[in-house]
Every structure is written in structure tokens, then in C-alpha cells.
C-alpha positions in Angstrom: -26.0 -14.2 10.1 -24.1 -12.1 8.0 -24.8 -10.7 4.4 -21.9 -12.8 3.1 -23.3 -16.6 4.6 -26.1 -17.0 2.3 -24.4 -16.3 -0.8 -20.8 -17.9 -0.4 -19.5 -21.3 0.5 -17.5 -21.7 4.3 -13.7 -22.1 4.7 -11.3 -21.8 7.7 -9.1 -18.9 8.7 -6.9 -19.1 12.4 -6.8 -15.4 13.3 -3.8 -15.2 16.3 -4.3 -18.9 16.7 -8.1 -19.0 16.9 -9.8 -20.6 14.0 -13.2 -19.2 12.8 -15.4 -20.1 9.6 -15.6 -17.2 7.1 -17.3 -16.5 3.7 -14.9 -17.3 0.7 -14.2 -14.5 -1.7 -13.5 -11.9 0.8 -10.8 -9.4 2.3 -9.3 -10.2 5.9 -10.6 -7.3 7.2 -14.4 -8.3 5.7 -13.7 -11.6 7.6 -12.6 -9.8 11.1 -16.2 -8.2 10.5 -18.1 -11.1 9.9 -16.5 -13.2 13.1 -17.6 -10.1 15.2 -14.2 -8.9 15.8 -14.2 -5.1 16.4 -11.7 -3.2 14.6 -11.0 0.3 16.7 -7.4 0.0 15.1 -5.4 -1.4 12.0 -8.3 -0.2 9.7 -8.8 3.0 7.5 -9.0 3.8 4.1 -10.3 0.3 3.1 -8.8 1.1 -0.6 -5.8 -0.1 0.3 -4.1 3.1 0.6 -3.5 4.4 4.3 -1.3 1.5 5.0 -3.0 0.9 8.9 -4.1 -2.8 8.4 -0.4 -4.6 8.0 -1.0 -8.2 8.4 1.5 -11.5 8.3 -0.2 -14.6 7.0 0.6 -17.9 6.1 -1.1 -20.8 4.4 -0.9 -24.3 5.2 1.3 -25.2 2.0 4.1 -22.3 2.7 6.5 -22.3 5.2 7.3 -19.0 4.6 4.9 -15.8 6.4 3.8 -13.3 3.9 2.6 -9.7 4.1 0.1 -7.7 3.0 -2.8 -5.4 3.5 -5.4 -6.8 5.3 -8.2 -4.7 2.9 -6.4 -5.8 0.0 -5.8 -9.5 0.9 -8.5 -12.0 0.2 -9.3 -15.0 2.8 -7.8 -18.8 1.8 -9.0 -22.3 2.9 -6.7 -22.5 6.0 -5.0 -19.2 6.2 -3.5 -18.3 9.5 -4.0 -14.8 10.2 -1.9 -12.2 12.8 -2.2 -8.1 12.5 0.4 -5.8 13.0 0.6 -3.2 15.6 0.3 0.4 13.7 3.3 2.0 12.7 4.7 3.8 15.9 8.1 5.3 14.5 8.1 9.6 14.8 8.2 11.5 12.1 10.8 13.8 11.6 9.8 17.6 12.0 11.4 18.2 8.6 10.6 21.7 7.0 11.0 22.3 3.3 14.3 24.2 2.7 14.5 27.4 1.3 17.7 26.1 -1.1 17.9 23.2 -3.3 18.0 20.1 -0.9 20.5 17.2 -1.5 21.6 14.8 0.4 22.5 16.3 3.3 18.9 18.0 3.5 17.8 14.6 4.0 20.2 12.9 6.2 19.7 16.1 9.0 16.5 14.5 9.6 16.8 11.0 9.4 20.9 10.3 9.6 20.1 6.8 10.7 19.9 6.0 6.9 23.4 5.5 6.3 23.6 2.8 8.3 22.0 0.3 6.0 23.4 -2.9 6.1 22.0 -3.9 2.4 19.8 -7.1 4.5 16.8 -6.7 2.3 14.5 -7.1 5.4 13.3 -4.2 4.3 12.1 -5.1 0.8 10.6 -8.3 1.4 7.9 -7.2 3.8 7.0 -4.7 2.1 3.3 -5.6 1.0 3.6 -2.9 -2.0 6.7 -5.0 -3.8 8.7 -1.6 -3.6 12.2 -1.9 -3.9 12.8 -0.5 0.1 16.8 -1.3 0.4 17.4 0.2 -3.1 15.7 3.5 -2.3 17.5 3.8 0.8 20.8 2.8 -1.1 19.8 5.3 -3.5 19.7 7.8 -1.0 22.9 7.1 0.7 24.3 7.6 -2.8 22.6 10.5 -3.8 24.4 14.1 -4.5 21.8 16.3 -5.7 18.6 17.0 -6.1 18.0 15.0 -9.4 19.1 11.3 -7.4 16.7 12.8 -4.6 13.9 12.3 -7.2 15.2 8.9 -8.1 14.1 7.8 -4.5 11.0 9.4 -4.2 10.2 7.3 -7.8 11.3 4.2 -5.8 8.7 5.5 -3.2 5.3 6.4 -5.1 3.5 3.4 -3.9 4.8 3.7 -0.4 1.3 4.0 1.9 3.3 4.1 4.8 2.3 1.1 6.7 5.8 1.1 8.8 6.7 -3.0 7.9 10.1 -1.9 6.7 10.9 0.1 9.9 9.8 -2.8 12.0 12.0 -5.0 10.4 15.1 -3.1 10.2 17.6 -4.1 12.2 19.5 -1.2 12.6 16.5 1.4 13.4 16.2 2.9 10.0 12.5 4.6 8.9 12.8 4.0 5.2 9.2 5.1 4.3 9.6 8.4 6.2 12.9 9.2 4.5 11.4 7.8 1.2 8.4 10.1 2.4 10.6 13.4 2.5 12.2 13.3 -0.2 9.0 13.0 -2.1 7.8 16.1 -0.4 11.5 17.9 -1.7 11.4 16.1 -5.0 7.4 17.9 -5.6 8.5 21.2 -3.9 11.3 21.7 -5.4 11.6 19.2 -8.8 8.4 19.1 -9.8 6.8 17.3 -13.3 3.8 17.9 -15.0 1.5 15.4 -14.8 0.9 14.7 -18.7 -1.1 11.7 -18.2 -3.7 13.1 -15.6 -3.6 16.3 -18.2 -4.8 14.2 -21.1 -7.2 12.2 -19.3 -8.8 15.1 -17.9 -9.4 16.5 -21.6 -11.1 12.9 -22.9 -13.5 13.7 -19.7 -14.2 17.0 -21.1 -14.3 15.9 -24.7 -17.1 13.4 -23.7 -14.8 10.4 -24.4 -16.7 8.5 -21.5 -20.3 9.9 -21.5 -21.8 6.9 -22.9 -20.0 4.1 -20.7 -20.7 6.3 -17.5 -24.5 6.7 -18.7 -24.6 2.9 -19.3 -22.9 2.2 -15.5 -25.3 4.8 -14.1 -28.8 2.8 -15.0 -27.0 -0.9 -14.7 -28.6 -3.2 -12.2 -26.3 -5.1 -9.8 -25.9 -8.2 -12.3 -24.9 -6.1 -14.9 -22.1 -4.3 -12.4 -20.9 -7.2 -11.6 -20.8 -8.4 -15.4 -18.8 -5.0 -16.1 -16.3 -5.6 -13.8 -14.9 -8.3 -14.7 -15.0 -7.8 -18.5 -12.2 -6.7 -20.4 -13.6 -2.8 -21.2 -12.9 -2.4 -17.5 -9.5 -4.4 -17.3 -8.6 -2.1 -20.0 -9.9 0.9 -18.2 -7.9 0.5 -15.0 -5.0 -0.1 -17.4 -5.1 3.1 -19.1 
């Protein structure tokens, strides 16, 4: 028995067209753990940031499949369950230039951009909600270096999971592309980052001593109280 049965009621996931009873209230990839399922592959970071556990699910009220990460997605009465294969597109061996990059820069790598056909495939499996189509679109249109940086923007959130490549029906790798010119954009366009500045000088100032001090000697109950409270909601916010 697992250290999820005791404490939380049962409901029914199909995982590739199996179904198994699984603790409510946790992520997919805690419920692949619990049926005994080994995961070797499509698993990482667990934060939700690697992008290796793509999954497609579906409840029993939708008709529609949705995506998502299967670390960040929580288990629902009757969800049906089917990972992704990882992400097997190549990477471009793209160095950094030693001039400016625009457009071209970009398209000497991965030239298959321009042939986007606007479908929006792209876009709506991306488990992040980025705007895929309209980075590549920006890309296509871009001149200089400044529009370069508009689609890296478009890409921050990007963790690579390859869903938009798999989709695309005319071979395009929209995360790489969006990848490189985030590496161009921060090599050769880069910002200061104000906010991680000033936060780093409320650390110092001892802004957060006493709420650190206070998590540091709380029991679990208390954690757990913290977490969801609105001092922490407000925390993640800032």
C-alpha cells in the first residue's frame, strides 16, 4: 500500500486503455507511481519544467483530448490517460554569430520555418498556453534583431516538450527555433533583470527573515496551512 491510500479517497484513471484505482489529489506521474508503473522515460525535473512527461488526456465529459504535463496535471474521476514519446526532433548545431543576427541568422538553421501554414496545431497542444503559431509568424516576419527578441518573449515559458513539432504538419521545430533566438536575443540583446535585482536586495535587507524563521520551525500542519493561505498566494505573485 502506498503512502497516498490511507489518507485519500479512490477514483478511476484508464492509463493506454487500462483502468487502475488511484489516490485523488495527485499528479499523473504520482499515480503511474502508485499503480507500480516504472518510469525510465517521460519523467525529469518533476517541477514542471524539463518538458519530458507530455501527456494527452481526456475526461469522460469532453470530447476533445487535452495536453499537459504529466507532473503538473492532477488525476480526475475517470480520466483517460496516454504519454507521449519524448521529443525526438535534432537540434540545430547553431553557433552564436559574431555579427548582429536577424532573420536570416535564424532561418540558416531551421529554414523549415517559413513554411507555416498559420494551422494553429501548434498552439493548441502546447501544455504552456504559449502563443506557438504567432512566434513563428513573428519570426517569419522579423528583420532585425529587436523582432528577434519579440519571439524569444513569445518563447519564455517554452520547456521544450516537442508537442508543437509533433503536430506540425509541415515538419517545423517551433520550440528550437523559439529556443535560438532566445539564446541570440540574451547574447546579443540582453536586459537587466530589474525584478530579480530588487528582490535580491529585500533578501539582503532582511525583508523575509521573520516569515522564513516562522516556515523553518512549522510542523507539517502548519505547512500545509501556509500554503494555501493568501501570504503565500501573494508571495508567488510577487
Amino acid at each position: 500500500m502506498s503512502q497516498f491510500d490511507a489518507q485519500s479517497a479512490l477514483i478511476r484513471i484508464e492509463v493506454d486503455g487500462d483502468a487502475h484505482p488511484v489516490p485523488e489529489g495527485i499528479t499523473v506521474i504520482q499515480a503511474m507511481w502508485n499503480i507500480g508503473r516504472p518510469m525510465l522515460h517521460g519523467v525529469g525535473c518533476l517541477g514542471g519544467v524539463c518538458g519530458a512527461c507530455p501527456i494527452t488526456y481526456r475526461l469522460p465529459d469532453q470530447l476533445a483530448s487535452k495536453t499537459g504535463l504529466a507532473c503538473q496535471t492532477a488525476v480526475r474521476e475517470g480520466m483517460a490517460i496516454t504519454f507521449i514519446p519524448s521529443d525526438v526532433s535534432k537540434k540545430a548545431i547553431a553557433p552564436l554569430p559574431k555579427e548582429s543576427p536577424t532573420q536570416k541568422t535564424l532561418f540558416q538553421y531551421y529554414p523549415e520555418t517559413r513554411r507555416c501554414t498559420a494551422c494553429r496545431a501548434c498552439t493548441s497542444v502546447c501544455p504552456q498556453e504559449i502563443d506557438v503559431m504567432g512566434g513563428v509568424r513573428a519570426a517569419i516576419n522579423a528583420s532585425s534583431l529587436g523582432d528577434l527578441s519579440t519571439v524569444a518573449e513569445k518563447f519564455t515559458a517554452c520547456v521544450m516538450c516537442g508537442l508543437c513539432a509533433a503536430v506540425c504538419e509541415v515538419q517545423i521545430k517551433p520550440h528550437r527555433a523559439g529556443m535560438y533566438a532566445r539564446r541570440l536575443t540574451g547574447a546579443f540583446y540582453p536586459k537587466e533583470a530589474t525584478r530579480l535585482l530588487d528582490r535580491i536586495e529585500e533578501v539582503r535587507s532582511g525583508k523575509y527573515a521573520s516569515a522564513w524563521n516562522r516556515l523553518l520551525s512549522a510542523d507539517d500542519e502548519a505547512l500545509s496551512d501556509y500554503c494555501r493561505s493568501e501570504e503565500a498566494l501573494q508571495g508567488l505573485a510577487g
